[in-house]
BALOBA-1460 file (C-alpha; in Angstrom, 3 decimals):
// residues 113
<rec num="1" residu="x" x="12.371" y="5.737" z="15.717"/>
<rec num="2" residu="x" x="8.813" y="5.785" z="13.387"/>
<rec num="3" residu="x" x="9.620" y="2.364" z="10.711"/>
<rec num="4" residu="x" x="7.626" y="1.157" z="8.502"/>
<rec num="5" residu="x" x="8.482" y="-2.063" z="6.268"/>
<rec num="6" residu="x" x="7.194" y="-3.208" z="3.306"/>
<rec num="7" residu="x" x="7.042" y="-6.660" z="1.507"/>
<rec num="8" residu="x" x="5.348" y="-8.354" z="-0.967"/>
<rec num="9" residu="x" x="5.898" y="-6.975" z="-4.122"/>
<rec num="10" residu="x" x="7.493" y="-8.421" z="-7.226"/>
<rec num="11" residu="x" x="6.681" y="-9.244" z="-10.937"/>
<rec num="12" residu="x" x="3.045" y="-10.302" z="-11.885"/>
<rec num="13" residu="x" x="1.448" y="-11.104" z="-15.116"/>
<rec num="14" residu="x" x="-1.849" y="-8.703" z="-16.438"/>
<rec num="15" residu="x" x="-4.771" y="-10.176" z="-14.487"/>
<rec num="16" residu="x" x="-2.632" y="-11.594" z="-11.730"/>
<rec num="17" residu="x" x="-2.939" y="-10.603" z="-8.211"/>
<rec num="18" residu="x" x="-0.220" y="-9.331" z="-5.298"/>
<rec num="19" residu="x" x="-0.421" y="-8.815" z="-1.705"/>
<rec num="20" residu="x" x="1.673" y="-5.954" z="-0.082"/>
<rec num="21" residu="x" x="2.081" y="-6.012" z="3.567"/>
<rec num="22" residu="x" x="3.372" y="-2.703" z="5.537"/>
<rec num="23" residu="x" x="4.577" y="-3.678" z="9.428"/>
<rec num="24" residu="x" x="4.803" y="-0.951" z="11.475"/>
<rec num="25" residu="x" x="6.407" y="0.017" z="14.850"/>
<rec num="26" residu="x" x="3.480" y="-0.384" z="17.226"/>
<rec num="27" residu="x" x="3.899" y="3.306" z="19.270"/>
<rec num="28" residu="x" x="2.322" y="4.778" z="15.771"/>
<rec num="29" residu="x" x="0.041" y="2.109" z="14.014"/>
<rec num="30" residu="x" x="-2.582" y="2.672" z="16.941"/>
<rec num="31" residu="x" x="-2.738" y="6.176" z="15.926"/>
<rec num="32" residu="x" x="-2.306" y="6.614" z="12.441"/>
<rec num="33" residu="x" x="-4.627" y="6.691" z="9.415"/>
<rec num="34" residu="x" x="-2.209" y="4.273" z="7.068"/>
<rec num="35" residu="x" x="-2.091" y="4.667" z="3.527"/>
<rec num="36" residu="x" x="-0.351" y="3.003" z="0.343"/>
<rec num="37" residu="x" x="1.158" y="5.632" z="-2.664"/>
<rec num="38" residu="x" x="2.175" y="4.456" z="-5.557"/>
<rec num="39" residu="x" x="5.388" y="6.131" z="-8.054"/>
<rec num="40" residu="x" x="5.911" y="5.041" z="-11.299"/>
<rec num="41" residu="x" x="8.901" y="6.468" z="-13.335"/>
<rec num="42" residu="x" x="8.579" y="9.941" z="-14.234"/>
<rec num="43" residu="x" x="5.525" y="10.345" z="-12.408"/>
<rec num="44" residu="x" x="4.561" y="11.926" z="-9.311"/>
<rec num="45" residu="x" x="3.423" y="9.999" z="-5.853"/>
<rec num="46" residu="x" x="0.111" y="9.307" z="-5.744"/>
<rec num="47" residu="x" x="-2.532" y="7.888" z="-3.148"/>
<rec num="48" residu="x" x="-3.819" y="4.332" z="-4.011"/>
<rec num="49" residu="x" x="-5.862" y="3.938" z="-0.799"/>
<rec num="50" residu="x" x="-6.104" y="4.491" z="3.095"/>
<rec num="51" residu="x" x="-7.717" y="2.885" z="6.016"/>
<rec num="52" residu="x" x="-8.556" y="4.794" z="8.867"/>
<rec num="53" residu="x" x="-8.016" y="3.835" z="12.853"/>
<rec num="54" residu="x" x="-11.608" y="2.415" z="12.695"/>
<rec num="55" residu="x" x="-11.262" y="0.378" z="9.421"/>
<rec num="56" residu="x" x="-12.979" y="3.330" z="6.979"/>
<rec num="57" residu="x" x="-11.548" y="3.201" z="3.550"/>
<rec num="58" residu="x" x="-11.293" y="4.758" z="0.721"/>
<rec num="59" residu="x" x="-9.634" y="4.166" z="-2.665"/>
<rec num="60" residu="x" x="-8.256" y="5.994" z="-5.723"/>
<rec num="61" residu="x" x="-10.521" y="5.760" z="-8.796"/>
<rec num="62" residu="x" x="-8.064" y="3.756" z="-10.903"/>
<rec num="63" residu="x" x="-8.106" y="0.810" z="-7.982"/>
<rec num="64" residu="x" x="-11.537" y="0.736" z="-6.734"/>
<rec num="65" residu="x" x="-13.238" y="-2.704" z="-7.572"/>
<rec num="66" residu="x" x="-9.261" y="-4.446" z="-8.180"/>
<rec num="67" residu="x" x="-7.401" y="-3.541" z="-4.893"/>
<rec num="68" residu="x" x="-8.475" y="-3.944" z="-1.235"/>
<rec num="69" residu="x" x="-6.857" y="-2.043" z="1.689"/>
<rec num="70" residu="x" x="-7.119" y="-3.483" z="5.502"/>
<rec num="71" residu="x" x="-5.053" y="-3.669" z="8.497"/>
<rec num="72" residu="x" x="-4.528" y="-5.970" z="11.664"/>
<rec num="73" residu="x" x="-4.199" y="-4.070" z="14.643"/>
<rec num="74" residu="x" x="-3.094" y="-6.565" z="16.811"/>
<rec num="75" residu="x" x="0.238" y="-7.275" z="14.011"/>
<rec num="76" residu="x" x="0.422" y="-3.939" z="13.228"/>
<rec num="77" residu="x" x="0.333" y="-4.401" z="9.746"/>
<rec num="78" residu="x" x="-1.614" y="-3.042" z="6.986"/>
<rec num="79" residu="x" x="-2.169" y="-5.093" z="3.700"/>
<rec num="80" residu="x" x="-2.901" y="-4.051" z="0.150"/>
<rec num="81" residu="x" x="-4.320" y="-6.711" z="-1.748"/>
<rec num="82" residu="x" x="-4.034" y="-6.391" z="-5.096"/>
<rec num="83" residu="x" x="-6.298" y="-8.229" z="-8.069"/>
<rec num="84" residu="x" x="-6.607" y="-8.015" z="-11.887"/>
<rec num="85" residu="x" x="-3.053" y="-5.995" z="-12.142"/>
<rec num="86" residu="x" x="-2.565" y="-3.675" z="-14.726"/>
<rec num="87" residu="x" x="0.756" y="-2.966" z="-16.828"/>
<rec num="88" residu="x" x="-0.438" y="0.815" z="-15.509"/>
<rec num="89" residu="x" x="-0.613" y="-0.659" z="-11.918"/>
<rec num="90" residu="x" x="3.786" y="-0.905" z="-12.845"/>
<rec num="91" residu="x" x="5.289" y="1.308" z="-9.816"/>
<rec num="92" residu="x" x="7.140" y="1.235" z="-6.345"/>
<rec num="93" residu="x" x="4.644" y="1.344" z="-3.849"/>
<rec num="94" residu="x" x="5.156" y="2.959" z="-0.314"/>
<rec num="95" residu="x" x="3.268" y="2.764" z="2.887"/>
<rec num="96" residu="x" x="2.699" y="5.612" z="4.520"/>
<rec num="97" residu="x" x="1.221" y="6.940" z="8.290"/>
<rec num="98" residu="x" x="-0.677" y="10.095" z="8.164"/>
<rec num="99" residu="x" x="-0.625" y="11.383" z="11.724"/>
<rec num="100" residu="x" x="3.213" y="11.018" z="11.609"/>
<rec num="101" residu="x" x="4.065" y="11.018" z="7.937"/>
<rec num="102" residu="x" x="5.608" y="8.445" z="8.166"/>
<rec num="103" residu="x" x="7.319" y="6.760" z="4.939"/>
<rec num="104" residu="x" x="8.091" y="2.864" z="3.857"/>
<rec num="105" residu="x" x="10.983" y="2.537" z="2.351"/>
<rec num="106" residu="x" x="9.234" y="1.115" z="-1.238"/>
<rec num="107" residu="x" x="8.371" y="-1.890" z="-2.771"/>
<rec num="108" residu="x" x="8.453" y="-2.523" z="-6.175"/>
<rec num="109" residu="x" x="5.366" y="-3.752" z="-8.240"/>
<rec num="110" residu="x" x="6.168" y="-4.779" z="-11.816"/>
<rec num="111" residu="x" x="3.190" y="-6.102" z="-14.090"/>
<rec num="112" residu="x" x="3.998" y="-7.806" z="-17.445"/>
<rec num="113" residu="x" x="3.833" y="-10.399" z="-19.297"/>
């Protein structure tokens, strides 16, 4: 059984900063690309970032210079870091394994003040 759990989400001010953490089940993390998506109501899913097996990234316009993807092999976790949040940033944020397509279960990011 392929899980992935997310934490770390919650309600932030504009300009604040969140961490998101994704632990995975260690029979896929050594072989997946891992990625973070983002939905916000009445939108569709959309890719935030991704972080290859060899630590290559690459990030969505709207998050490059703010948020910063990486992962720890040896926890089997992959992080977003998240800085100068955006009321547009609001959404529920899933982790997500390529290879597998595998899915998170969510976490929600709200950002107001």
């Amino acid at each position: 059984q392929v899980q992935l759990v997310e934490s770390g989400g919650g309600l932030v001010q504009p300009g604040g900063s969140l961490r998101l953490s994704c632990a995975a089940s260690g029979s896929i993390f050594s072989v997946n690309t891992m990625g973070w998506y983002r939905q916000a109501p009445g939108k569709q899913r959309e890719l935030v970032a991704y972080v290859t097996i060899s630590g290559s990234t690459d990030y969505a316009d709207f998050v490059k210079g703010r948020f910063t993807i990486s992962r720890d092999n040896a926890k089997n976790t992959v992080y977003l870091q998240m800085n100068s949040l955006k009321p547009e940033d609001t959404a529920v944020y899933f982790c997500y394994a390529f290879r597998t397509a595998s899915w998170g279960q969510g976490t929600q990011v709200t950002v107001s003040s």
